[in-house]
NUKOL-282010 format. One record per residue (C-alpha): x, y, z; residue number from 1. Coordinates in nm, 4 decimals, always signed. Example, Ala and Ser with C-alpha at 12.3 -4.5 7.8 and 13.67 -1.06 7.14 Angstrom:
BEGIN
R        xx        yy        zz   nr
R   +1.2300   -0.4500   +0.7800    1
R   +1.3670   -0.1060   +0.7140    2
END
This chain:
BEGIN
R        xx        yy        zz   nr
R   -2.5191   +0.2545   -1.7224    1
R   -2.7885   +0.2814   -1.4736    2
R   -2.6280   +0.1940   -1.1129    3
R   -2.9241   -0.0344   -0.9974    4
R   -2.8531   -0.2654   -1.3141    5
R   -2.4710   -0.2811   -1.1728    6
R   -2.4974   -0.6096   -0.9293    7
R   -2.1304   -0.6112   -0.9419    8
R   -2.1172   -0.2364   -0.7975    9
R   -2.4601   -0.2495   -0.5502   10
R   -2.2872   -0.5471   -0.3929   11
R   -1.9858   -0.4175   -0.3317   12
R   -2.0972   -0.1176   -0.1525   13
R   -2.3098   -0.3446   +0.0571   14
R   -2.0756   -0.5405   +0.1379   15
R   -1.8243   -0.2663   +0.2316   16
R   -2.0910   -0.0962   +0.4524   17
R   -2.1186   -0.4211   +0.6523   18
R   -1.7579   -0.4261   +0.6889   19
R   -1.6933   -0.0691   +0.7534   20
R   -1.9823   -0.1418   +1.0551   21
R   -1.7921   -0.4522   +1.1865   22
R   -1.4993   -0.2276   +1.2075   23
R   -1.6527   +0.0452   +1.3420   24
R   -1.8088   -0.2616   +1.6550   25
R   -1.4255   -0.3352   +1.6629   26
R   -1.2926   -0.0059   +1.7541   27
R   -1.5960   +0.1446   +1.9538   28
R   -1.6081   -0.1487   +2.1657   29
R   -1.2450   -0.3465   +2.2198   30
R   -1.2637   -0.4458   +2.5165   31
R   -1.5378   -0.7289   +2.4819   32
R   -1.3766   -0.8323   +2.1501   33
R   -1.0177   -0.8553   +2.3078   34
R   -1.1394   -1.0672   +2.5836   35
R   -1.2988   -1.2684   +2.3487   36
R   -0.9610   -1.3145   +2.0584   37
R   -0.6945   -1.2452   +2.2902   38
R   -0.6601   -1.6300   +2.4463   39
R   -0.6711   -1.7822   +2.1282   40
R   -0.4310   -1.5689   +1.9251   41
R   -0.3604   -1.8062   +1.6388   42
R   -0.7276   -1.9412   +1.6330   43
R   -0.8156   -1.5806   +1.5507   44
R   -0.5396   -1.4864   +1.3371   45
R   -0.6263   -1.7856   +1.0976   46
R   -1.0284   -1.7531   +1.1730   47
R   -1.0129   -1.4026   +1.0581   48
R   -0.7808   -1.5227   +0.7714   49
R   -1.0533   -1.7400   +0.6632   50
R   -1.3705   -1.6039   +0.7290   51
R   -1.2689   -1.2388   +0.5087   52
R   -1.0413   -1.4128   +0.2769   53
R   -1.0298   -1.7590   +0.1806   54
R   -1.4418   -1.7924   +0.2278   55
R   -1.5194   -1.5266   +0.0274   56
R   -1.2803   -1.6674   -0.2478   57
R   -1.4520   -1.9730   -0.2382   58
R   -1.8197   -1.8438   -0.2452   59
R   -1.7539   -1.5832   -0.5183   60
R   -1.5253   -1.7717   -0.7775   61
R   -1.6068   -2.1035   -0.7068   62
R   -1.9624   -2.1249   -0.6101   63
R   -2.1186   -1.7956   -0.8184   64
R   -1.8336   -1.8698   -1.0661   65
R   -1.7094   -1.4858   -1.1025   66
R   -1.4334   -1.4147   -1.3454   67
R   -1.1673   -1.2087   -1.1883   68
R   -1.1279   -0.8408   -1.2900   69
R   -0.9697   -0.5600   -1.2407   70
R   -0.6114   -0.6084   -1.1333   71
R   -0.6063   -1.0104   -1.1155   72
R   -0.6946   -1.0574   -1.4987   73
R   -0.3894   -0.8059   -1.5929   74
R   -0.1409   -0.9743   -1.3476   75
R   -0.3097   -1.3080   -1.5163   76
R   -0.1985   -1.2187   -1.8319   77
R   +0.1675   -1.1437   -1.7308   78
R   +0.1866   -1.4535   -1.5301   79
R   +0.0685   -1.7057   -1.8003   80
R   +0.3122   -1.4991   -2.0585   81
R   +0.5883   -1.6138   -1.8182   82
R   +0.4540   -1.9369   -1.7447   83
R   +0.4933   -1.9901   -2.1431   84
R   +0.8846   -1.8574   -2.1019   85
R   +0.8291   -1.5418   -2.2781   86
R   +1.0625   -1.2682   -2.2074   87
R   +0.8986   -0.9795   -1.9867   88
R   +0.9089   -0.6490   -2.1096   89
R   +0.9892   -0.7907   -2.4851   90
R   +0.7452   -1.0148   -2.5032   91
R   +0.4866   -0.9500   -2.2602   92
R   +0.3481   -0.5974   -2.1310   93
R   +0.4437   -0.5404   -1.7353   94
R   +0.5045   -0.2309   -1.5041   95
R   +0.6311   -0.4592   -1.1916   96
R   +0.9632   -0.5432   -1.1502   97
R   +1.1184   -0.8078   -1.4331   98
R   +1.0768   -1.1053   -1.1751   99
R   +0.7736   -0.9734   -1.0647  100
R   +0.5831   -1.2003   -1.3491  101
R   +0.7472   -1.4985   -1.3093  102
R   +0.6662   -1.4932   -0.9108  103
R   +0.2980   -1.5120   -0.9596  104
R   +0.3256   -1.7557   -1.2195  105
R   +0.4281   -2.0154   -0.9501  106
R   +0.0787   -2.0902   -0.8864  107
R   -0.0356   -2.1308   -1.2625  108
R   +0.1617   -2.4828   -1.2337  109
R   -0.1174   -2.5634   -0.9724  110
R   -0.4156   -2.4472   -1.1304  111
R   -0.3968   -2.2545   -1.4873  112
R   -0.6435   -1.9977   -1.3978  113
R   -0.6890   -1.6214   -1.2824  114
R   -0.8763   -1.7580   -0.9713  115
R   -0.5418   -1.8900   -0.8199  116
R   -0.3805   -1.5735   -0.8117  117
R   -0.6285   -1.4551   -0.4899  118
R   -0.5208   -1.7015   -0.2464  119
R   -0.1469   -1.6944   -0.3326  120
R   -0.1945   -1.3288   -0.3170  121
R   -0.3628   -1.3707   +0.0331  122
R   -0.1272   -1.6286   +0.1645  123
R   +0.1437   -1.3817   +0.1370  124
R   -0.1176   -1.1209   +0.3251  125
R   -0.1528   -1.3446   +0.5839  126
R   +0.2647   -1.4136   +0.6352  127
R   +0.3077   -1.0132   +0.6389  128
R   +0.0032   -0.9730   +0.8934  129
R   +0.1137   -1.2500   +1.1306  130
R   +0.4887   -1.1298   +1.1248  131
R   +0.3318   -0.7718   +1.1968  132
R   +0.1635   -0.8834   +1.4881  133
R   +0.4315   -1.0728   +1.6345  134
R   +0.6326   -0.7775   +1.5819  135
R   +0.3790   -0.4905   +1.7575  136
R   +0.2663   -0.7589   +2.0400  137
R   +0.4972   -0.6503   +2.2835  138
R   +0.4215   -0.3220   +2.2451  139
R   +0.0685   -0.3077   +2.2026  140
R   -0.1707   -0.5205   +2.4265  141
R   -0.4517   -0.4701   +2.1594  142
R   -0.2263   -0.5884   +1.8619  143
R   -0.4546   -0.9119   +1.7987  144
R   -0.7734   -0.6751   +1.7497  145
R   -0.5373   -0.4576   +1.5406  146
R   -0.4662   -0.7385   +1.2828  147
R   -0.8396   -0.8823   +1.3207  148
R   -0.9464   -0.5022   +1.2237  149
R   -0.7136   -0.5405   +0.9176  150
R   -0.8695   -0.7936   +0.8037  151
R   -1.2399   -0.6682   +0.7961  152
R   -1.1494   -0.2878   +0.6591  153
R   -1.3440   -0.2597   +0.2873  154
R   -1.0808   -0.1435   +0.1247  155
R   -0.8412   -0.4289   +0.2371  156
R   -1.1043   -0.6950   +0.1611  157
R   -1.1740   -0.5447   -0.1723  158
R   -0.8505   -0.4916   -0.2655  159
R   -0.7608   -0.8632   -0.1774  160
R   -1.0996   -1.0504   -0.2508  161
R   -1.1433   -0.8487   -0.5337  162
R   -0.8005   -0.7259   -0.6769  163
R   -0.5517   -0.9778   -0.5400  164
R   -0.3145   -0.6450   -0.4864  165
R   +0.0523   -0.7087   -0.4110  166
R   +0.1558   -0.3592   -0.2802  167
R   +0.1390   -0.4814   +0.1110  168
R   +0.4595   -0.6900   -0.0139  169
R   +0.6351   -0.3434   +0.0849  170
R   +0.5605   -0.3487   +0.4456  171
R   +0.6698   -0.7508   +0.4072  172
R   +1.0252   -0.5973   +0.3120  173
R   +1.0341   -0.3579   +0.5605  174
R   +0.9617   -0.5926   +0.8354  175
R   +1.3093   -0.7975   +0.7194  176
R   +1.4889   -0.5038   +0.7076  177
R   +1.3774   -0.4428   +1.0632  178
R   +1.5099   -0.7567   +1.1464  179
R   +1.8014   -0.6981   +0.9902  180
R   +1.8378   -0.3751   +1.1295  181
R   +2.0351   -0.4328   +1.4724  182
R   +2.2670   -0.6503   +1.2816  183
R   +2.6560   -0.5894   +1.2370  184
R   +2.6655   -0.4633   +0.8318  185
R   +2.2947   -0.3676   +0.8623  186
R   +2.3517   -0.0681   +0.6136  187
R   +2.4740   -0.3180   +0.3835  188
R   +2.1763   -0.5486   +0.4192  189
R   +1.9402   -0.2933   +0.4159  190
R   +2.0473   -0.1835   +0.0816  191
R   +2.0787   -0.5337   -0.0733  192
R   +1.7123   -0.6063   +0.0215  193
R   +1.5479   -0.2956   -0.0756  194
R   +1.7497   -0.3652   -0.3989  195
R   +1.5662   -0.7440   -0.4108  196
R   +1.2301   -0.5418   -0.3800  197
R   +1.3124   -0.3301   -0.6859  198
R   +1.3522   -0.6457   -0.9351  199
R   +1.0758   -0.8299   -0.7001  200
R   +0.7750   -0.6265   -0.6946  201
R   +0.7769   -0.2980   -0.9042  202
R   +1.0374   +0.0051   -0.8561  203
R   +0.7762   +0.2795   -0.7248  204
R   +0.9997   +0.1491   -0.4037  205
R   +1.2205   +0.3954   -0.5364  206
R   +1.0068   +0.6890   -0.3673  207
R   +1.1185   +0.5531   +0.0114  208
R   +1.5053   +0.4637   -0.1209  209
R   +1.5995   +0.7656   -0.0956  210
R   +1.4785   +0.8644   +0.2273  211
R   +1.6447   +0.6061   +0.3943  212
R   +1.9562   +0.6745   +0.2508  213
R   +1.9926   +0.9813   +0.4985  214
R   +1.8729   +0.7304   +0.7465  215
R   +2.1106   +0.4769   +0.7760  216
R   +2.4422   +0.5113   +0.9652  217
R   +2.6803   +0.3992   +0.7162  218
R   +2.5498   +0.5518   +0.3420  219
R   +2.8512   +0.3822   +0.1317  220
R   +2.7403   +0.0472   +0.2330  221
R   +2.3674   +0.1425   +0.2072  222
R   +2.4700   +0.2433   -0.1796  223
R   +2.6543   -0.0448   -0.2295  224
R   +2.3825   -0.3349   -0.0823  225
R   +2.1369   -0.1206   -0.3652  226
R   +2.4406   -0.1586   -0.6432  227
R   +2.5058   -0.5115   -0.5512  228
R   +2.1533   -0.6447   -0.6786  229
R   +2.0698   -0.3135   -0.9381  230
R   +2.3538   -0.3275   -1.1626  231
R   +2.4478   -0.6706   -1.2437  232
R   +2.0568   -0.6639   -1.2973  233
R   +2.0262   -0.3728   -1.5302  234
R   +2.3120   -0.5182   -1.7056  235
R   +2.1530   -0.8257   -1.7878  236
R   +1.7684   -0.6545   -1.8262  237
R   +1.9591   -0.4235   -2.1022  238
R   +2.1609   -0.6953   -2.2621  239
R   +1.8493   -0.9289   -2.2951  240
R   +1.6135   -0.6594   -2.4134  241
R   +1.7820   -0.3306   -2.4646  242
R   +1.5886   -0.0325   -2.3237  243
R   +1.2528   -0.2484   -2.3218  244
R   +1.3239   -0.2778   -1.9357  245
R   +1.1602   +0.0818   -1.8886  246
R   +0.8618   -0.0348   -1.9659  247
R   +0.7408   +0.0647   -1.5863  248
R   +0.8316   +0.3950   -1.6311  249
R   +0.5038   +0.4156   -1.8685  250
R   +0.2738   +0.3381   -1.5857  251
R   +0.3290   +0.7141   -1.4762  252
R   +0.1538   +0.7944   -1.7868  253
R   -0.2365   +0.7732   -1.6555  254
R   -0.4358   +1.0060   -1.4140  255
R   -0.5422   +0.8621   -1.1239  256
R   -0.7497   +0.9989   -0.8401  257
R   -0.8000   +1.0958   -0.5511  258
R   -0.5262   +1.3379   -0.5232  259
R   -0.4279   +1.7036   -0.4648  260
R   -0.4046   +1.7207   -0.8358  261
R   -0.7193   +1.5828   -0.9210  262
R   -0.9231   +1.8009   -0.6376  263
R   -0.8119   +2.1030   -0.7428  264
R   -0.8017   +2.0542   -1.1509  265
R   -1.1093   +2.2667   -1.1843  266
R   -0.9332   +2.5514   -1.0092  267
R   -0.5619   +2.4769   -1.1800  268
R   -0.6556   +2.3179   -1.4683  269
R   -0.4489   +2.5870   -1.7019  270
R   -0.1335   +2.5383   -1.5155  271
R   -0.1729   +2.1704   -1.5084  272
R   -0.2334   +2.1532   -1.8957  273
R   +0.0831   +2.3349   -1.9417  274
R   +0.3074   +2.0566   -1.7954  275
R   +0.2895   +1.7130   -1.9158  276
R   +0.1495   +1.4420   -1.6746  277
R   +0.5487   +1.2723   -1.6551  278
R   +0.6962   +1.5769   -1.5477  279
R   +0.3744   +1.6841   -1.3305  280
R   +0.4553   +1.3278   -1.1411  281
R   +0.8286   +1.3922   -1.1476  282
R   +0.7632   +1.7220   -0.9466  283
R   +0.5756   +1.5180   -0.7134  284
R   +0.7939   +1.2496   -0.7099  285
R   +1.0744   +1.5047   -0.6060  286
R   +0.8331   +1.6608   -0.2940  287
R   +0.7645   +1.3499   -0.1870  288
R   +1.1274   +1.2306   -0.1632  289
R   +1.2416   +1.6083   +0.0169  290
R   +0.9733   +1.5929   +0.2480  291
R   +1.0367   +1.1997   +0.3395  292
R   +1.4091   +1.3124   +0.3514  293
R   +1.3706   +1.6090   +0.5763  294
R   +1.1647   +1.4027   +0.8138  295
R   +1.4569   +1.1092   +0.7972  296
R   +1.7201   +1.3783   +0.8242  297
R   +1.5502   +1.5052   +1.1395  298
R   +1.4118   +1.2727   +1.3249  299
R   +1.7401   +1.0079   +1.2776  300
R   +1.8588   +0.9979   +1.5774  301
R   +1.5397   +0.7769   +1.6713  302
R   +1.7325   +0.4828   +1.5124  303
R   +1.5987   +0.2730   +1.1892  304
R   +1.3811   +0.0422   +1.4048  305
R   +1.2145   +0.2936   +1.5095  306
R   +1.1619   +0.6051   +1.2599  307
R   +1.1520   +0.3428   +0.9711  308
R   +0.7387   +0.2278   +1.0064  309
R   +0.6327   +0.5697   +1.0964  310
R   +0.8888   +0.6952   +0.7523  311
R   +0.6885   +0.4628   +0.5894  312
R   +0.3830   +0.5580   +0.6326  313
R   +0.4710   +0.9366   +0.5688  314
R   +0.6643   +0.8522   +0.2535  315
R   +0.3548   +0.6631   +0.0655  316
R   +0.0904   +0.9187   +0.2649  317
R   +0.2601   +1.2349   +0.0724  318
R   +0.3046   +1.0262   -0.2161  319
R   -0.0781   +0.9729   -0.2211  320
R   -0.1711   +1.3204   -0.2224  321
R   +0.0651   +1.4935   -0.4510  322
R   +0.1376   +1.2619   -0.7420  323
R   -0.1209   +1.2350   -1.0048  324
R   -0.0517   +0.9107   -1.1412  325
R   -0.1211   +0.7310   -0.7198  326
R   -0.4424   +0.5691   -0.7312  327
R   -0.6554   +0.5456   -0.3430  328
R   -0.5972   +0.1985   -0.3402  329
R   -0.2117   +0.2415   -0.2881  330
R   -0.3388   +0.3305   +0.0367  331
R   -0.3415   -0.0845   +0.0870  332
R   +0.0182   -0.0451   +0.0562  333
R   +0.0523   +0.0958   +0.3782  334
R   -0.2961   +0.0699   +0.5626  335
R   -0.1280   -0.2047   +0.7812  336
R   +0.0926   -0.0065   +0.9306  337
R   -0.1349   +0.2730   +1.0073  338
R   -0.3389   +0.0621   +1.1849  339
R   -0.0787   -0.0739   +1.4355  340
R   +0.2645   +0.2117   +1.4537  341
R   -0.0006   +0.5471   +1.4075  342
R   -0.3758   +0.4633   +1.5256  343
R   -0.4444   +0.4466   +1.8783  344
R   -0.7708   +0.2617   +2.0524  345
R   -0.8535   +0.5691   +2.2790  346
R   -0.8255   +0.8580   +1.9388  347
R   -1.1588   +0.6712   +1.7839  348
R   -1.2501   +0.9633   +1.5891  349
R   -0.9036   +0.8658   +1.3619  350
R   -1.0056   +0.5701   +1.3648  351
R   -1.3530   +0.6508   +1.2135  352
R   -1.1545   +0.8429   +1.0144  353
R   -0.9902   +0.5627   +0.8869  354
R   -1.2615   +0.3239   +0.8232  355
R   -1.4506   +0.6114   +0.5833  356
R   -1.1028   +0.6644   +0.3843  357
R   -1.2178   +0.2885   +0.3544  358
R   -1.5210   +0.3156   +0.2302  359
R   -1.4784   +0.5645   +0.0109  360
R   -1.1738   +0.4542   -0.1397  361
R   -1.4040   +0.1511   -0.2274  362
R   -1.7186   +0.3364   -0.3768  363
R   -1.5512   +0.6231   -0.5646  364
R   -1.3769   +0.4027   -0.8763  365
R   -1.7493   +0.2861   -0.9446  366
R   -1.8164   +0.6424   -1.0013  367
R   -1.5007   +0.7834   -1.1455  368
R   -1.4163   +0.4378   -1.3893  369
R   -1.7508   +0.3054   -1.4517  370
R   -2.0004   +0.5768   -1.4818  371
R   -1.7099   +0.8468   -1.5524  372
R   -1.5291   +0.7186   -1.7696  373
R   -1.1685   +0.8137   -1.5828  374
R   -1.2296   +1.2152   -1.7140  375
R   -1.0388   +1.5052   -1.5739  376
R   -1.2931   +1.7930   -1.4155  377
R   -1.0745   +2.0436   -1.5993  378
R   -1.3723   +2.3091   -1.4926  379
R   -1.6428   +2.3758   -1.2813  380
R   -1.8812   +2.2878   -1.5412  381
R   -1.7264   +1.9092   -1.5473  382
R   -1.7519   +1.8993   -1.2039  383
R   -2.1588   +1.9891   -1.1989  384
R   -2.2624   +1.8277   -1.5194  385
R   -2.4677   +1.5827   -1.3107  386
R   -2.5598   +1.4258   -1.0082  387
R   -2.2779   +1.1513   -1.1037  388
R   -1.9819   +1.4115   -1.1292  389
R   -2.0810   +1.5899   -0.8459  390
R   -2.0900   +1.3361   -0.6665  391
R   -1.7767   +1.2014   -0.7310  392
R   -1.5530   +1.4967   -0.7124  393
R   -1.7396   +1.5644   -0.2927  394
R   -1.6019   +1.2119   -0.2654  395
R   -1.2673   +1.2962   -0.3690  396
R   -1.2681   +1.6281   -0.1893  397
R   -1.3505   +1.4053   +0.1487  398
R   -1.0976   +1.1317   +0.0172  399
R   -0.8238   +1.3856   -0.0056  400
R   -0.9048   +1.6329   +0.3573  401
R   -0.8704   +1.2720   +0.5332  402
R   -0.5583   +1.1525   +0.3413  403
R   -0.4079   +1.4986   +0.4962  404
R   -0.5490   +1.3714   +0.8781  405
R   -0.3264   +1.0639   +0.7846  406
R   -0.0372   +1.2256   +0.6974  407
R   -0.1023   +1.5034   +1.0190  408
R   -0.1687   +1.2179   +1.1746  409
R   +0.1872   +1.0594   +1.1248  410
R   +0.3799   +1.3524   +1.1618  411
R   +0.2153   +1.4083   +1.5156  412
R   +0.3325   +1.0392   +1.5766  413
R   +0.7052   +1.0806   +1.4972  414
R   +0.7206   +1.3812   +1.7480  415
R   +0.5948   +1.1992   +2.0197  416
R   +0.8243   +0.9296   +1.9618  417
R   +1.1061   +1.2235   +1.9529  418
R   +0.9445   +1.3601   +2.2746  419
R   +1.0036   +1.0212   +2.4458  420
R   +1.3027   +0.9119   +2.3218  421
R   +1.5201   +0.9696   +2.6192  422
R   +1.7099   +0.7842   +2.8615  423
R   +1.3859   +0.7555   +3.1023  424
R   +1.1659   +0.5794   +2.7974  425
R   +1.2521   +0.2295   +2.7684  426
R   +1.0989   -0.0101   +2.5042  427
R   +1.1186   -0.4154   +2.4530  428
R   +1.4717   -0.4741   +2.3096  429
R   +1.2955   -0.5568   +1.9526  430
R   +1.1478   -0.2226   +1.9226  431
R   +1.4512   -0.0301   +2.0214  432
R   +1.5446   +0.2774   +1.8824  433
R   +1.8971   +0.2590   +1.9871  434
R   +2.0315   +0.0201   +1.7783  435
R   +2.2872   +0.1633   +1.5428  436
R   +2.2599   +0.0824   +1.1664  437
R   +2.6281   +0.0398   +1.0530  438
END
């Protein structure tokens, strides 16, 4: 396929370069634009809302008459499949969570049609971002422009506009627990929601469980919130189904990129091709989880509301690089909460930084699905059989060196909020650290 003949493609790189500029305006030059959103927060919250979400809905599947693709036509499928009643896993094909089907078909009752699925999904966007700025505001003076910058990043738009993705339902979660979290029986809570998010959304959740299990203060109860909701519901899942419910367990089955993996293939290709992709992503699974639970086990005396966002982000950062089955765009998973818990306004090269992990996450599945075909660069000669491939794997490389300034980036955050939590450092009550999770 020759590029040029790819409108789909040439307009979504346009389009992502104009946003990646807008953000770039945003970031180089807050202080006009915060003068400008900051008296109006709500105008701008829903302006922004509109303007890079529901607009763009309207003009591309509505008035050019797009079908969906990508994502939104396979979550289409599993949503009408429960819309009809069918059973998931036995019936229909699905690696979310069991309920996760049935959820999205709630708007097929409305409107039986793929389009719907983009502004549900973006309603639920916009809950998550206005709870996260209500959250941060105290804390942060330039919150607003943080969640207008949201908003306009490519990779967010695209993976809204484009995808209708669900992962930022995560960070939704979080934010309850969080709420939950200077509560008497918060271990207890903690655990029963997390445990909601496993038959809710999909159970790659099970990557930051474990983490947080040497967070909390009181583990039994932690354990028991998670056994409260899991068992009676792989009780049920088994007796409806039998082992059909580990159906998810098969999504682990396809390369992805970019990734440590995938960057260095050409260099590690025969040691790679001697394990089998599940157990190559159970290793990772397993350094993800030790070096999330090292951080938790260190850094725990910060308290849950305060280690948790910067956990999460660190959890799903390593998880990015090191397991070969994480595509970039679970980088939308937790994008939100770089932007407000790591990124500062005055560190501007991060957050140029940022905006080309964007980008690129944006351009390089054109490449690497399209025009590649989703092939491994198992040698050097893969990598420079033309322009295309070369092309793609400098992409990756880049993708991957700035994934590890994220995840640097992160860890540098948690020890200055070790360096200043003492006595002297004082934080709004709704941000503080001391809260015990019992």
């Amino acid at each position: 396929m020759n590029f040029f003949e790819d409108t789909v493609s040439i307009v979504k790189v346009a389009v992502s370069l104009l946003l990646a500029i807008f953000s770039w305006l945003l970031i180089r030059f807050p202080a006009p634009f915060q003068r400008l959103l900051n008296p109006r927060p709500a105008l701008t919250l829903w302006g922004f809302f509109i303007f890079f979400r529901i607009l763009p809905f309207i003009l591309v599947y509505l008035v050019l008459d797009f079908a969906p693709r990508s994502d939104t036509e396979f979550f289409y499928k599993k949503a009408f499949a429960a819309y009809q009643g069918k059973m998931v896993y036995r019936d229909f094909l699905s690696y979310h969570a069991p309920l996760f089907g049935y959820l999205i078909s709630l708007p097929l009752f409305l409107w039986n049609n793929a389009k719907i699925l983009i502004p549900f999904m973006a309603i639920f966007e916009f809950v998550i971002v206005w709870a996260t700025w209500r959250y941060y505001r105290a804390v942060r003076p330039d919150a607003l422009l943080v969640a207008a910058l949201y908003f306009v990043l490519p990779m967010t738009f695209v993976a809204m506009v484009l995808s209708s993705e669900e992962d930022i339902w995560f960070w939704g979660v979080g934010l309850i627990t969080l709420h939950y979290a200077s509560r008497q029986q918060s271990s207890l809570w903690i655990g029963v929601i997390w445990g909601l998010s496993m038959i809710l959304i999909k159970s790659m959740v099970i990557v930051l469980l474990i983490p947080m299990f040497f967070l909390v203060d009181n583990k039994f109860k932690y354990v028991l919130g998670l056994a409260l909701v899991g068992i009676p519901s792989i009780v049920i899942l088994y007796l409806l189904m039998g082992d059909a419910f580990l159906m998810p367990l098969q999504h682990s089955g396809y390369h992805m990129t970019p990734n440590l993996v995938s960057v260095t293939r050409p260099i590690l290709s025969g040691l790679y091709n001697q394990i089998s992709l599940t157990n190559l992503n159970t290793i990772s699974l397993f350094i993800t989880m030790a070096l999330s639970s090292w951080a938790a086990i260190r850094y725990k005396h910060l308290g849950y509301q305060r280690l948790f966002p910067t956990l999460f982000v660190l959890t799903f950062g390593i998880f990015m690089l090191v397991q070969p089955s994480a595509p970039g765009f679970y980088l939308y998973l937790h994008m939100i909460v770089v932007l407000f818990e790591v990124m500062r306004s005055e560190d501007r090269a991060f957050g140029f930084q940022l905006i080309l992990l964007n980008f690129l996450l944006v351009i390089q599945p054109i490449t690497w699905v399209i025009y590649i075909g989703m092939k491994n660069y198992d040698d050097w000669q893969a990598v420079f059989a033309s322009s295309v491939t070369a092309a793609d794997y400098v992409i990756q490389v880049v993708e991957v060196a700035l994934l590890i300034v994220l995840v640097w980036k992160t860890y540098l955050h948690l020890k200055m909020l070790d360096r200043t939590a003492s006595p002297a450092y004082s934080i709004p009550s709704q941000r503080a650290g001391s809260s015990s999770v019992s």
